[in-house]
N, C-alpha and C positions, 0 to 999 in steps of 0.2 A: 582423463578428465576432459567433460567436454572444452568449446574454445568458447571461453565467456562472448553474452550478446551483448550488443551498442544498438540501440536503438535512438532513429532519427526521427523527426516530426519536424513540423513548419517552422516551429519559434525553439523547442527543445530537444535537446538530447538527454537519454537515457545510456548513463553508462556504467562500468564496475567502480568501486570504490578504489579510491586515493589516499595516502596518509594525507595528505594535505586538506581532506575533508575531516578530518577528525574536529578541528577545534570550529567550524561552522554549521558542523551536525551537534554538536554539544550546544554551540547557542540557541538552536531550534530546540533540542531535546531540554535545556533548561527554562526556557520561556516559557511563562506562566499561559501566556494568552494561546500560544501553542498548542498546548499541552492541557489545556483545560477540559478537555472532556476525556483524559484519560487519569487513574487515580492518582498520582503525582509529576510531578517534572522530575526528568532524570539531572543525575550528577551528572559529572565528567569520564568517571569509572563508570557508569551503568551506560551511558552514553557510548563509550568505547567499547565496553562488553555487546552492545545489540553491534554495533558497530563489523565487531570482529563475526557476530555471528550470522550477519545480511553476507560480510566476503567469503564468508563456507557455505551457503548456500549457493552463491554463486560460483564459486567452485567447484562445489561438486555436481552443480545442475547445468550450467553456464545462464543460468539466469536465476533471476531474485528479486529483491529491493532494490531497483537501481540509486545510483547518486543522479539528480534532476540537475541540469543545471541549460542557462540560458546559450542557443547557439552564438546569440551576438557578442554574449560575454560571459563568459564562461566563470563557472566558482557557482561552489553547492548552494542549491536555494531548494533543496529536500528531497524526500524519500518517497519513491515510486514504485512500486512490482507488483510480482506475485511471488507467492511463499508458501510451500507446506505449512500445514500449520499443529503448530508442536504438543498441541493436548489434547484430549479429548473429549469431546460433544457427541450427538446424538448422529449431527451432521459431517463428521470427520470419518475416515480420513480426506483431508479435503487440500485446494489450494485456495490461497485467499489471494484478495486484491485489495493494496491499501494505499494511503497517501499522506504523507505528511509534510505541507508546504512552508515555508517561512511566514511569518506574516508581513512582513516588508513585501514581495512576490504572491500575496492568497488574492484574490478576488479580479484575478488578471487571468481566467481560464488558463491557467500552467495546470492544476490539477486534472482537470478534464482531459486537455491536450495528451497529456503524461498518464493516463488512464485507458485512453482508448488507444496508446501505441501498447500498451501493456496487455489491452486485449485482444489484440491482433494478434500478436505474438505469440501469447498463450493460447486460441482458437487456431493458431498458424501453425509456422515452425514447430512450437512445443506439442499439441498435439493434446491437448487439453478434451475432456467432457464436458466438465461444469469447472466454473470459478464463480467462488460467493465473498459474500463481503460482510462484516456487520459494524456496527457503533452501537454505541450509547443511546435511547429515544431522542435524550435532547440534543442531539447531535445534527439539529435538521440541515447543515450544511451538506454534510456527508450522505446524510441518507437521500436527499434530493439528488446530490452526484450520482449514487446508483439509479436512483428512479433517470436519469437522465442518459446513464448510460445503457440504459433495458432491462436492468437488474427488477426481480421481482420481488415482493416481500415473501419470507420466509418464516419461519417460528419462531418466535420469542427464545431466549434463554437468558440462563446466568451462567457471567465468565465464569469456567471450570479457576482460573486460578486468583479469584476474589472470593472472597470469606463472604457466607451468607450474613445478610444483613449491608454489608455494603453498599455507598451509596452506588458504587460504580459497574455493582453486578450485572444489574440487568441491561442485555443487549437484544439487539432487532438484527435479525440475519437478512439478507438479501443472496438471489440465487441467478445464475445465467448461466444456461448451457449452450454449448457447440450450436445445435441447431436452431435456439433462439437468435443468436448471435449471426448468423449466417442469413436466416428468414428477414429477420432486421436490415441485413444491409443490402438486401438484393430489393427491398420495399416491398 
């Protein structure tokens, strides 16, 4: 197995998960305001089941969802990586890049910051092609982050695992390859 990554940034670290993240990743995963643009808030059991299944990915890949937490003071304030991504689309097999901050910690660039060490890594070390991302349309928080971090828009779909007619089906894929990524920061 590889040797799990810790990644550092100016204000955050990104690092493997902790039992003692379990009851502050449940409060983020149970918050309404959180969790609003996905189709429900998790329990404490669903919350530990994603939980245990972000520490097998990064077990078996030495990277994932990282646990986000502040350098100056450390303790979870959310979830950051990249991830195989587990069903099937048109655009799979693929890896995604996601974010899930606290809201006590949202609107203090921690997501961005915790995004763009996520894509380093992935375009780096990991040795990446492409990483895409998608949300919700009305999710323009998130979709702005990708537009911010170079991501481009990609095609429309509906989550493979929401029932048609749902409200939460339909998503906006965003796309960034290696070379875009690269082109980008050399200006």
């Amino acid at each position: 197995m590889p040797e799990p990554m810790t990644l550092e940034g100016p204000r955050l670290r990104l690092r493997p998960w902790r039992e003692a993240d379990r009851a502050p990743l449940a409060a983020l995963n149970a918050d309404p305001e959180a969790m609003r643009h996905f189709p429900a808030p998790m329990t404490a059991a669903e919350s530990d089941a994603w939980m245990d299944r972000l520490q097998a990915h990064i077990a078996a890949h030495g990277w994932g969802f990282w646990c986000v937490e502040r350098r100056a003071a450390p303790g979870c304030i959310g979830a950051v990586g990249l991830m195989h991504i587990p069903w099937e689309a048109a655009f799979t097999p693929a890896v995604e890049i996601g974010w899930r901050i606290a809201p006590a910690a949202q609107r203090q660039g921690f997501a961005e910051e915790a995004a763009r060490l996520a894509l380093a890594a992935g375009f780096g070390p990991i040795g990446l092609a492409e990483i895409v991302s998608f949300t919700r349309p009305a999710n323009a928080p998130s979709w702005r982050l990708m537009e911010r971090l170079g991501m481009s828009r990609g095609e429309d779909f509906g989550h493979p695992r929401l029932p048609e007619g749902h409200p939460a089906r339909p998503h906006i894929l965003y796309r960034l390859s290696r070379a875009d990524w690269v082109a980008q920061r050399l200006g």
